[in-house]
C-alpha positions in Angstrom: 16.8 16.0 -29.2 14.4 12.6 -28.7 13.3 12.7 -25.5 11.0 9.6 -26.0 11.8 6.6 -23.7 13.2 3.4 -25.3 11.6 0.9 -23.8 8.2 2.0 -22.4 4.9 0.3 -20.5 1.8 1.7 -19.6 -0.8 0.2 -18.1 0.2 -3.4 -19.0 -2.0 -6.5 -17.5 -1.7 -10.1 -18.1 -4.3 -12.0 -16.1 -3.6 -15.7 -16.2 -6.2 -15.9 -13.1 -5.8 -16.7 -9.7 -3.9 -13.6 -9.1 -1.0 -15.1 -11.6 0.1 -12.6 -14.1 1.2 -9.0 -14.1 -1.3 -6.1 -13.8 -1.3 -2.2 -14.2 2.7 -2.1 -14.8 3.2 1.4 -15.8 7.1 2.4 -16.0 9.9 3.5 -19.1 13.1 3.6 -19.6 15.1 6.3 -21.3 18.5 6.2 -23.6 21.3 4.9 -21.8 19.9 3.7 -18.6 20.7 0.4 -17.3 17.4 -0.2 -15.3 16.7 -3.4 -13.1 13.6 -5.3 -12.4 13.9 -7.0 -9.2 11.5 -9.5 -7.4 11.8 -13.0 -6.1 10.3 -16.1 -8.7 7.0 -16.0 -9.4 6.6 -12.4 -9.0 5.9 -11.1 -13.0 9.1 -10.4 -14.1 9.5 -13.4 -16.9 5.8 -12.2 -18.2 6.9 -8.8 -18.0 9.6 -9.4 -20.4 8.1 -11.5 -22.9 5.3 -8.6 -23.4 8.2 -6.9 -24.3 9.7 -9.0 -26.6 6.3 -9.9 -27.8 6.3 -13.3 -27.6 3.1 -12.7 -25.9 0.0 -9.4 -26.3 -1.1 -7.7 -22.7 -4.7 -7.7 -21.9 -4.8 -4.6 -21.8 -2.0 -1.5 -22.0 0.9 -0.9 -24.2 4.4 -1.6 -24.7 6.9 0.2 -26.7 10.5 -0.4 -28.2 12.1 2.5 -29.5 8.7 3.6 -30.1 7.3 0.5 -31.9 4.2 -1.7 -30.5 5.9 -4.5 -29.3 3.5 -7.1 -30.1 3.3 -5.6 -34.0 6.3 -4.9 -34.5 7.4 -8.3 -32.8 9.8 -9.3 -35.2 11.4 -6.5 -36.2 12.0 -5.9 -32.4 13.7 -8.9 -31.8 16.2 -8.1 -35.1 17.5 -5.1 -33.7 16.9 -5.8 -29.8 19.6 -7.9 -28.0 17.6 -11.0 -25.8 18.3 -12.7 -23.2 15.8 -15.7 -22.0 15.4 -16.8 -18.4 14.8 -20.1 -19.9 17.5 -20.8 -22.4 16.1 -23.2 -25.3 19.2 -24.1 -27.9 19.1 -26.6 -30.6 21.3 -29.9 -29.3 22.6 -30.5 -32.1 24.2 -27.3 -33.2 27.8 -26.1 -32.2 28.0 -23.2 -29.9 29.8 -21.5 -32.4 27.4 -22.8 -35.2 24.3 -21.6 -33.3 26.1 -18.3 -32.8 26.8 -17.7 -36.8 23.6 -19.0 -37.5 22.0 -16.0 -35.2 24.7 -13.9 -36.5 23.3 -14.3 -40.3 19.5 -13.5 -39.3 20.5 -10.2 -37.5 22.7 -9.4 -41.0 25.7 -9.0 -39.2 29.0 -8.8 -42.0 31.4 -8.1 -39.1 32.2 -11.1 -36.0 35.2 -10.0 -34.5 32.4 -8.5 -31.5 31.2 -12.1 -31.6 34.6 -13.7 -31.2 35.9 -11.1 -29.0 32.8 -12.0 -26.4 33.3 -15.7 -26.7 37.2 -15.1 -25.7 36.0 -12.7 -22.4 33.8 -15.2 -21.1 35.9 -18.0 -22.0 33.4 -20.0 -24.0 34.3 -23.1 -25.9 32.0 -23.2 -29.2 32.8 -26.2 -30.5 31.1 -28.4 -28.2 27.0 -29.5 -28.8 24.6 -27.7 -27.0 23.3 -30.6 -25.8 25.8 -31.2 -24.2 26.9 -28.0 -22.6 26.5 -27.0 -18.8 24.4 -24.7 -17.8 26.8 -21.8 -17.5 28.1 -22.8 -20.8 24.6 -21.8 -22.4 24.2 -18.7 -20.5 28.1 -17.6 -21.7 26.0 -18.7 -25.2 23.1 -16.5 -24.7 24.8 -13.5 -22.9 26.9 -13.6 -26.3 24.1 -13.6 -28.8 22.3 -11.0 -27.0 25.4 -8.1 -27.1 26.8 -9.6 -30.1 25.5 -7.1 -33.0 25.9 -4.0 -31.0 22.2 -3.7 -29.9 21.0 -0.1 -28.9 18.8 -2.1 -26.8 18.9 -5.0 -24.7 16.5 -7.1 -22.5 17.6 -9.6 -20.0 16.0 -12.3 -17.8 18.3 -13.7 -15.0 21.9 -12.8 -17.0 23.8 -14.5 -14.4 22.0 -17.7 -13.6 24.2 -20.5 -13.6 27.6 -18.1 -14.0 30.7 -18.5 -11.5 32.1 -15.8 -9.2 34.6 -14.6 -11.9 32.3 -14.5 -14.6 29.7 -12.7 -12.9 32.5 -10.1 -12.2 32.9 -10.3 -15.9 29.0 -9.9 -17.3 29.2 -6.7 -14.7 31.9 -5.2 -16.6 30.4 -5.9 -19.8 26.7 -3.7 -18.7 29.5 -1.0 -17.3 31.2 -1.1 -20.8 27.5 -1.3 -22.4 26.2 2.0 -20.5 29.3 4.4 -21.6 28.4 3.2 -24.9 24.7 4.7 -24.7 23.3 1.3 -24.8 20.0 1.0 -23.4 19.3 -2.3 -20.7 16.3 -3.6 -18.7 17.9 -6.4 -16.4 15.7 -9.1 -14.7 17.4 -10.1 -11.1 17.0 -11.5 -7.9 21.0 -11.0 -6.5 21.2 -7.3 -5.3 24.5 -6.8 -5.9 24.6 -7.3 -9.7 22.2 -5.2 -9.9 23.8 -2.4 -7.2 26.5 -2.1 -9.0 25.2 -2.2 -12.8 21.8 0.0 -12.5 21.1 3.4 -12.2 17.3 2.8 -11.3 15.1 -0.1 -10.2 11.4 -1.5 -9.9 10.3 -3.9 -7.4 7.7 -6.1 -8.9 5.5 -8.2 -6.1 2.9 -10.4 -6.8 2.5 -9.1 -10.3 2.3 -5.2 -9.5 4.9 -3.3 -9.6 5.3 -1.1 -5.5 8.3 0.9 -6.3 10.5 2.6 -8.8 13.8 3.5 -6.9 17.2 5.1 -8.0 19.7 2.3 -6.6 21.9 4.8 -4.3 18.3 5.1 -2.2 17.5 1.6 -2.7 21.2 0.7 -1.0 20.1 3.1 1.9 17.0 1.1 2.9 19.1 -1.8 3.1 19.6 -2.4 7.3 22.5 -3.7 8.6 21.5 -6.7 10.7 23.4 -7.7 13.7 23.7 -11.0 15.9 24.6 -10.7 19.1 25.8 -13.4 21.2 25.8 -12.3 25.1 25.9 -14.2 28.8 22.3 -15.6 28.6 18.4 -15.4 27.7 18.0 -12.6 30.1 21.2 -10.2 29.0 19.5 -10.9 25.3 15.9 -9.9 26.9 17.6 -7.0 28.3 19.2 -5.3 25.3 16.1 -6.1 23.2 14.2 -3.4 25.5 16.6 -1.0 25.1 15.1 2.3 23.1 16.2 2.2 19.5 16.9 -1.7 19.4 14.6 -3.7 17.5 14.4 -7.8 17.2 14.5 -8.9 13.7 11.7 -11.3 13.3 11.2 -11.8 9.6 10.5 -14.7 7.6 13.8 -14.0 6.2 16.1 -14.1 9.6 18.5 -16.8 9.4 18.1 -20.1 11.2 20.2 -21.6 14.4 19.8 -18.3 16.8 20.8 -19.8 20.4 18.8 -18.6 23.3 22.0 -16.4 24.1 21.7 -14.8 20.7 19.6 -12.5 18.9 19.3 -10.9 15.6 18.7 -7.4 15.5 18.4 -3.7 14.2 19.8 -0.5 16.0 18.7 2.9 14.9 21.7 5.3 15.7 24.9 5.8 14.6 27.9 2.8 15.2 29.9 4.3 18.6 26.4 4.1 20.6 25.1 0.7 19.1 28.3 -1.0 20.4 28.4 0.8 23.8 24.6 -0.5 24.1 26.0 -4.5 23.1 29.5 -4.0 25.4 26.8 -2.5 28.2 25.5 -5.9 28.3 28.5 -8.2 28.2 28.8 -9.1 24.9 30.8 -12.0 23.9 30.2 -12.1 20.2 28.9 -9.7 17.4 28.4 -10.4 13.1 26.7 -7.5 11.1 25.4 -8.3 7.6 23.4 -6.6 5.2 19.9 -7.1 5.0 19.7 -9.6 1.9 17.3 -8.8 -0.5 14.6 -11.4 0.1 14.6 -9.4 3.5 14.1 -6.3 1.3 11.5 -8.0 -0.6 9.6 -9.0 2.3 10.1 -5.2 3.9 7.7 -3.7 0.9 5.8 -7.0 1.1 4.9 -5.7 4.8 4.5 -1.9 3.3 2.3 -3.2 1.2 -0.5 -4.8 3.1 0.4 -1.3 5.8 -0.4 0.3 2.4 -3.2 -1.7 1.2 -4.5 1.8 -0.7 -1.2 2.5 -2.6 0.1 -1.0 -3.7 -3.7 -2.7 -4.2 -4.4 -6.4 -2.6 
């Protein structure tokens, strides 16, 4: 049995200067495993992928494809690899559908009833120019072209941007489909819950270094619940924020138009004693949310300067 990851970096810097790039990235990704890269824009996850499609060579370090240097072996990576772009580039003046036969022929593919049966799931209309096609019209084009020939591998940068509600449910289904199948996905994101419900592991990239690899039932965990409390006044709000266990939540992140009645906040305990703590001080008003994942981001951002040692500068 081939125990050798599929896709695979080690070590891999791109140093653009002035702290832009990626550096040291170190992580693999086995047969089968649909495995996320999360981090807001600007974080390394674009140049991260195009080292792996090898548009472009790392400093320094390596990365593999089904064990072939992906700068050497560029194009013969990008035949058998399904691609998704963060930045989708289409000729204007080609149909969706001719674009999509025109891809079909380089990757040698006899057989489009995979290609048609996409185009029908996501409700794409080919005929129209790509210059002329809505965003989300493209990214039904490219999500297509990348799953299209069957790939036993496939790289994607921001799948959903520019997708609706219902087709976002449907691109999900699709990697669900794709992972019984053996397929083997790295997925670029910055919305949590695609990738919650799609990945079985994730890496957090920051400021071009990567400061965790999680599994994504204990990435959910370290998700708080947030909750905004409106009591009787300032002092009721002052009050319960001295209470043991009951934390304000003073990130960057917190959302805007708190009244001075109101705070945001975390409770550690379990749910029966957090509310008897709010109803102990008259509360009039209570919404819980998840933490969203710029919260989450900015949580390791904070580990990371407490951990200066582990995750570098």
């Amino acid at each position: 049995m081939d125990t050798k990851p599929v896709i695979e970096i080690q070590h891999a810097t791109k140093d653009y200067g002035n702290g832009k790039g990626v550096f040291d990235l170190s992580f693999s990704v086995p047969k089968g495993e649909v495995f996320g890269y999360l981090g807001p824009n600007g974080a390394g996850k674009t140049t991260t992928i195009r080292q792996l499609m090898g548009f472009i060579r790392p400093d320094q370090g390596i990365c593999r494809i089904m064990g072939k240097d992906c700068f050497q072996k560029a194009q013969e990576i990008q035949k058998k690899a399904g691609y998704l772009a963060g930045e989708l580039a289409f000729p204007e003046d080609m149909t969706g559908r001719g674009f999509l036969k025109f891809m079909a022929d380089l990757k040698g593919m006899e057989d489009h009833s995979y290609m048609e049966e996409l185009m029908e799931r996501f409700e794409l209309d080919p005929k129209g120019k790509m210059g002329k096609m809505s965003k989300g019209m493209k990214q039904k084009v490219g999500i297509v072209n990348a799953f299209m020939h069957h790939p036993e591998v496939v790289v994607l940068d921001e799948p959903t941007s520019g997708l609706d509600p219902l087709m976002q449910n449907t691109f999900v289904e699709l990697i669900l489909e794709q992972k019984q199948k053996g397929t083997t996905i790295l997925m670029s994101s910055h919305i949590f819950e695609e990738v919650e419900k799609t990945c079985d592991r994730t890496a957090i990239i920051r400021s071009g270094r990567i400061v965790a690899v999680e599994d994504m039932k204990g990435l959910a965990r370290k998700r708080k619940k947030i909750y905004r409390v409106t009591l009787q006044g300032r002092e009721a709000v002052e009050g319960l924020l001295r209470e043991p266990g009951v934390q304000a939540w003073r990130q960057k992140g917190m959302a805007e138009g708190v009244l001075p009645n109101q705070a945001e906040l975390t409770v550690t305990g379990n749910l029966p004693d957090v509310l008897q703590k709010f109803a102990a001080y008259g509360i009039q008003d209570l919404e819980v949310r998840p933490q969203s994942l710029e919260e989450l981001f900015l949580q390791y951002y904070e580990d990371g300067r407490q951990e200066k040692g582990r995750w570098g500068k």
